[in-house]
C-alpha positions in Angstrom: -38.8 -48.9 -85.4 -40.4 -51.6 -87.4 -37.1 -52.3 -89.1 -35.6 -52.8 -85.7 -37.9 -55.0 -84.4 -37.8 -57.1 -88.2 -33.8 -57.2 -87.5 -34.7 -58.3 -84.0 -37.2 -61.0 -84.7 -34.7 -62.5 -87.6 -31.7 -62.5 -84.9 -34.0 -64.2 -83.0 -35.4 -66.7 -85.2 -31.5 -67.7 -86.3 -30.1 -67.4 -82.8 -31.1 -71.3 -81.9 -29.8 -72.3 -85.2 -26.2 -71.0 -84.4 -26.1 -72.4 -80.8 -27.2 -75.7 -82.2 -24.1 -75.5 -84.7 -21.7 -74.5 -81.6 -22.6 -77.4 -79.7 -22.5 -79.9 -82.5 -19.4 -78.7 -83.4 -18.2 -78.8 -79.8 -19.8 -82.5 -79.6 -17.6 -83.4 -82.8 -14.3 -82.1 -81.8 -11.7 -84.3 -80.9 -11.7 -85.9 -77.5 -10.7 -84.2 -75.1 -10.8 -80.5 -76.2 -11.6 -79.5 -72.1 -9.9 -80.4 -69.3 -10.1 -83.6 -67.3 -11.4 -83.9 -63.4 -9.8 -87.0 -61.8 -12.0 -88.0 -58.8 -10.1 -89.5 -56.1 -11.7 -91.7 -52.7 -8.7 -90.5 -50.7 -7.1 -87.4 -49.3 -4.7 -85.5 -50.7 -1.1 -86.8 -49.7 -2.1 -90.1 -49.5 -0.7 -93.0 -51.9 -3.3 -93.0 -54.4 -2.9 -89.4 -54.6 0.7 -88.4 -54.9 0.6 -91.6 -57.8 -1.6 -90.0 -59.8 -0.4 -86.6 -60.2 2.2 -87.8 -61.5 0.5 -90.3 -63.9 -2.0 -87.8 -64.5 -0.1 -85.0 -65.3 2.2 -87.1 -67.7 -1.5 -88.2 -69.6 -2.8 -84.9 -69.5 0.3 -83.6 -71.5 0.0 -86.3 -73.9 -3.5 -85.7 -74.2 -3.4 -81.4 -74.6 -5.4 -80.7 -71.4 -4.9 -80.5 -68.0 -5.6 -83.2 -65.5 -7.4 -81.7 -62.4 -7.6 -83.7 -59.3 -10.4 -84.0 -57.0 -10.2 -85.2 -53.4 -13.6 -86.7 -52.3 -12.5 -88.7 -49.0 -15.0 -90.2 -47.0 -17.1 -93.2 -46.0 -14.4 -95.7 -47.9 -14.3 -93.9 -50.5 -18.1 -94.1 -51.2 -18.5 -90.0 -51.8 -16.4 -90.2 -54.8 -17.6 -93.4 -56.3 -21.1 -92.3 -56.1 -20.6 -89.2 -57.7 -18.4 -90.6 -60.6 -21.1 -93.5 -61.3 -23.5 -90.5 -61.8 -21.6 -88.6 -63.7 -22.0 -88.0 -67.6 -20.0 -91.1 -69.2 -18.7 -88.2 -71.7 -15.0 -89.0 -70.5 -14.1 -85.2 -68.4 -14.8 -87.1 -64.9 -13.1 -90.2 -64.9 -12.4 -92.2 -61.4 -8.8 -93.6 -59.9 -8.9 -95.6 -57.2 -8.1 -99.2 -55.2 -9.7 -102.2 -54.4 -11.4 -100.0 -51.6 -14.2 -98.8 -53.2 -14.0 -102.0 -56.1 -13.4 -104.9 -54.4 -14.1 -104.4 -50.8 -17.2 -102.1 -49.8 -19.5 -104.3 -51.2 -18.5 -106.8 -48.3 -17.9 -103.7 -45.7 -21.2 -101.6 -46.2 -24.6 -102.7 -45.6 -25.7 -99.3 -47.7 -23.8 -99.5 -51.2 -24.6 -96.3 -52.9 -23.0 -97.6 -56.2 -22.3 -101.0 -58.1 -18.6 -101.6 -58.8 -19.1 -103.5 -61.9 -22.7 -101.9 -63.6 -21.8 -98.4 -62.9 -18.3 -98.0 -64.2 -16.5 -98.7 -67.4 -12.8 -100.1 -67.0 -9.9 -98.2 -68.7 -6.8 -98.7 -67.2 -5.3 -100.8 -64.2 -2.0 -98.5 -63.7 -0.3 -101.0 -61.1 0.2 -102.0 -57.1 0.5 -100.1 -54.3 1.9 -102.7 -51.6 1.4 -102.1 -47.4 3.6 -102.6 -44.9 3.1 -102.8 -41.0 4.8 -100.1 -39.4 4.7 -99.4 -35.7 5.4 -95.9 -33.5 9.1 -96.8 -32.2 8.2 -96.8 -28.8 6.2 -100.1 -29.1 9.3 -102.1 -28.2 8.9 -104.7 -30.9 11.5 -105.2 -34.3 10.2 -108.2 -35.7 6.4 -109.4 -36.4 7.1 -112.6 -34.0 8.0 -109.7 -31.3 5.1 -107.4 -31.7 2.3 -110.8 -31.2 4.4 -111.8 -28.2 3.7 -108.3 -26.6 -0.4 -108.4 -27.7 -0.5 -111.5 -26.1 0.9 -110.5 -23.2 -1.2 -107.6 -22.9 -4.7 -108.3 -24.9 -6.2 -105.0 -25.9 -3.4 -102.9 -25.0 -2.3 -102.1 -28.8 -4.5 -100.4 -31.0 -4.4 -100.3 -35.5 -5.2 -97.6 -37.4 -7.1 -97.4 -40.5 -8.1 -95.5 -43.0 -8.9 -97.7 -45.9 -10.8 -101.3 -46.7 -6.7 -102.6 -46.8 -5.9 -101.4 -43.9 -9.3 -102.1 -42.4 -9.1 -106.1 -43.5 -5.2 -106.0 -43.1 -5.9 -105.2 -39.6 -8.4 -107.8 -38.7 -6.9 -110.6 -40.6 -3.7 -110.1 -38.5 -5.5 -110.3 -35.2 -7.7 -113.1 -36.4 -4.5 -115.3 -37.8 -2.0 -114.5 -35.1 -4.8 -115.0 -32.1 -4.4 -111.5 -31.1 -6.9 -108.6 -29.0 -6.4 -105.5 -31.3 -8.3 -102.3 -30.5 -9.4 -101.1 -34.0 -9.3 -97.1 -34.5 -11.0 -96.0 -38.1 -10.1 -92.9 -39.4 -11.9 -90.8 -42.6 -8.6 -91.7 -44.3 -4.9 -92.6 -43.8 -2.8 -89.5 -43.7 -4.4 -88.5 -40.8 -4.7 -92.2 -39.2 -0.9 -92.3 -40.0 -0.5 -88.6 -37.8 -1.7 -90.6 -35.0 0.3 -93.8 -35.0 3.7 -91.3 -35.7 2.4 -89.2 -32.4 2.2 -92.6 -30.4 -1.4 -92.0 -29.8 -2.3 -95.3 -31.9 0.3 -98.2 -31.8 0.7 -99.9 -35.5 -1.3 -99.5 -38.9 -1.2 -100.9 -42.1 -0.3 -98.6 -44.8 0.6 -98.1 -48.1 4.1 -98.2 -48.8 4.3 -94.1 -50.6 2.3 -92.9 -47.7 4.4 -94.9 -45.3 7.9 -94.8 -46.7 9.5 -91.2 -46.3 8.1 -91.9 -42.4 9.9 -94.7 -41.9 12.9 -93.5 -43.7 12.6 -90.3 -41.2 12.9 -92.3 -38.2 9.6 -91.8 -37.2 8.0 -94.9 -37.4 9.2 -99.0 -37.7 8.2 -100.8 -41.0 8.1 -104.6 -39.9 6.9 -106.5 -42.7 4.9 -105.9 -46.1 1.7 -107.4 -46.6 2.1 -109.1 -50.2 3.3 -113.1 -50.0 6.2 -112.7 -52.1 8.5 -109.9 -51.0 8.5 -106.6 -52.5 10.7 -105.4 -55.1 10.4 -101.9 -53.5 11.6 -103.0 -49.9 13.2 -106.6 -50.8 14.9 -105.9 -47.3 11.4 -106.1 -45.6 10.5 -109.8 -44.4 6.4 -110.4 -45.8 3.9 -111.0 -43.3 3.4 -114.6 -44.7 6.5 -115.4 -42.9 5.3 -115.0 -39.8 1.7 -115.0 -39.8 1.0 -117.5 -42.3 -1.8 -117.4 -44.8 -1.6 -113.6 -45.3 -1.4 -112.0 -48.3 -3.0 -108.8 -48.7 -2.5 -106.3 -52.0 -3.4 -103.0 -52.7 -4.0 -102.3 -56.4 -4.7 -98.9 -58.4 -6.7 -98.4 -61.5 -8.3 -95.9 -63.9 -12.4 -96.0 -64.4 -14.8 -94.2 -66.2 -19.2 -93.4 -65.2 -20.6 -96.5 -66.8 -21.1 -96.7 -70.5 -17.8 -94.4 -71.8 -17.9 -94.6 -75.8 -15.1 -97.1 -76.9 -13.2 -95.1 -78.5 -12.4 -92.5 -75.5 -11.5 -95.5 -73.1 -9.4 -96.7 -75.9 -7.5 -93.4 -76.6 -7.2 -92.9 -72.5 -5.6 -96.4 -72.4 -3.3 -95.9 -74.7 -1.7 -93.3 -73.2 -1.9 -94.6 -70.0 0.3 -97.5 -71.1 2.2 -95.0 -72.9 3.3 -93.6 -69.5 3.3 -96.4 -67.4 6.4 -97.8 -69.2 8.4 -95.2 -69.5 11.2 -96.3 -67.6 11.7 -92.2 -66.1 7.9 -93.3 -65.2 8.2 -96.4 -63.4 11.3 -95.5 -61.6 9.6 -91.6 -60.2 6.4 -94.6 -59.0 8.6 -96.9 -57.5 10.2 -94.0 -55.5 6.6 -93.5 -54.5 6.5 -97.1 -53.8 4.3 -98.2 -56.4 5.1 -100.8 -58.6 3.7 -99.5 -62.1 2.3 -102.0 -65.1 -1.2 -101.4 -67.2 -3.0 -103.8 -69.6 -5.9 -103.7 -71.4 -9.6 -102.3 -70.4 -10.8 -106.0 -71.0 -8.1 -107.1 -69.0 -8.9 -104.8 -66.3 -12.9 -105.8 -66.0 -11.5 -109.5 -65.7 -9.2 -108.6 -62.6 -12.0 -106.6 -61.1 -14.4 -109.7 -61.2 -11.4 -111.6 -59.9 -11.0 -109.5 -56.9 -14.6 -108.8 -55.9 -14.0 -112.6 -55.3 -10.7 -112.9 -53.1 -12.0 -109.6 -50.8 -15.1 -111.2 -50.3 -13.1 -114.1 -49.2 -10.7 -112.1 -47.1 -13.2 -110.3 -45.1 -15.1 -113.2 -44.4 -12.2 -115.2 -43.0 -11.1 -112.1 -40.9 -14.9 -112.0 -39.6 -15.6 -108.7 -40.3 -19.6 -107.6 -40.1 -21.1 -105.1 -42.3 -21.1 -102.0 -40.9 
């Protein structure tokens, strides 16, 4: 008995030691030696998502792991930024998302549960994800020119969906720059605010062209124009809006971020093989089916843009008049 408990007490006593090893060894492997959870602000099936499976699958092989993706939709994309800015910045949750959460909340919410710039770190923009106004084919309109004609006719007879800041700000800046009455319908997020404009129950919305696309391709809905100034390479038969309306340019961009302080040499690692796939040609051509046109640059480059663009979308919503909600 006594030897037992002298075996015992010695297990015991080395017991911490060995854990201790185990997790300084795990610490000291090479990153990553788990898998990867990529937080998302949208619902599955919309742009952002279908994008990033396929970006994130081609990283993860690159990388070893698997890439698991994580839907967190809700309040424009707030859920999902909060919980990625308090996550550990030890590179397994990393965030992908638009200028929804980065560049436009701050001028949309009055209750910001996160800072865009403090509490992330930068790693990769992977490209644009451009919008296009499409309409439900009964609205009997087939240019943008037609479609004010027929609001003006009838103020506050057509409605827009939304389901994101873009489509949100894209919305009001149309109504605001073509002199329009627009009833506004918000949706958690755009798959669903898209189910409604194809059932006719909603009139027009602004959406992004790989949610939008197979939709309009299917007969179901009427793409009129795209959002950017300069035409899209993915629909160069699409006038812009700019043509039209003019002084609208809106664009939707897509980007990689990490919980704030990510050591160097993990965002470095993740952005080089982010830019790995982002030019593979197979790459860019499976994104651009998806509507997306695909391009990366560096982390610092990507902190820069965001600056950039926390400036124009402040800009942009306060020209369309938009109140903090």
């Amino acid at each position: 008995m006594i030897a037992f408990f002298r075996h015992f007490l010695r297990a015991a006593a080395i017991a911490p030691l060995v854990w201790g090893l185990a997790s300084a060894a795990s610490a000291q492997a090479p990153y990553p030696n788990r898998n990867i959870t990529l937080v998302l602000p949208f619902a599955a099936g919309s742009g952002t998502d279908t994008t990033t499976r396929l970006i994130g699958k081609e990283v993860g092989t690159a990388l070893g792991v698997s890439m698991v993706i994580d839907n967190k939709a809700g309040a424009n994309g707030s859920i999902a930024a909060s919980y990625v800015a308090r996550s550990p910045a030890d590179g397994y949750t990393l965030f992908v998302t638009t200028n929804t959460t980065h560049s436009a909340n701050p001028y949309l919410l009055k209750n910001m549960t996160y800072d865009p710039m403090k509490d992330f770190t930068p790693i990769a923009r992977t490209g644009d994800l451009p919008f296009m106004l499409v309409i439900h084919p009964d609205v009997p309109a087939n240019s943008v020119a037609e479609l004010i004609a027929l609001a003006k006719k009838d103020p506050g007879k057509y409605s827009y969906a939304s389901g994101s800041s873009s489509a949100i700000v894209s919305g009001a800046t149309f109504a605001r720059l073509a002199g329009i009455d627009l009833l506004h319908v918000p949706y958690k997020s755009s798959p669903p605010a898209l189910t409604d404009v194809i059932a006719g129950r909603v009139s027009m919305m602004f959406i992004d062209v790989p949610t939008g696309l197979p939709h309009v391709n299917a007969k179901a809905l009427k793409a009129l124009a795209v959002t950017t100034k300069r035409k899209s390479a993915l629909l160069p038969h699409l006038p812009t809006m700019d043509e039209t309306v003019k002084g609208f340019d809106i664009t939707s961009w897509q980007g990689w971020l990490g919980p704030a302080n990510m050591p160097k040499d993990m965002v470095t690692k993740l952005n080089a093989e982010i830019r790995k796939v982002i030019e593979r040609p197979d790459i860019k051509n499976q994104l651009a089916e998806r509507g997306m046109e695909a391009f990366s640059g560096t982390p610092e480059e990507f902190e820069a843009f965001l600056k950039e663009q926390l400036v124009l979308w402040e800009k942009l919503i306060a020209d369309a008049g938009i109140e903090k909600q």
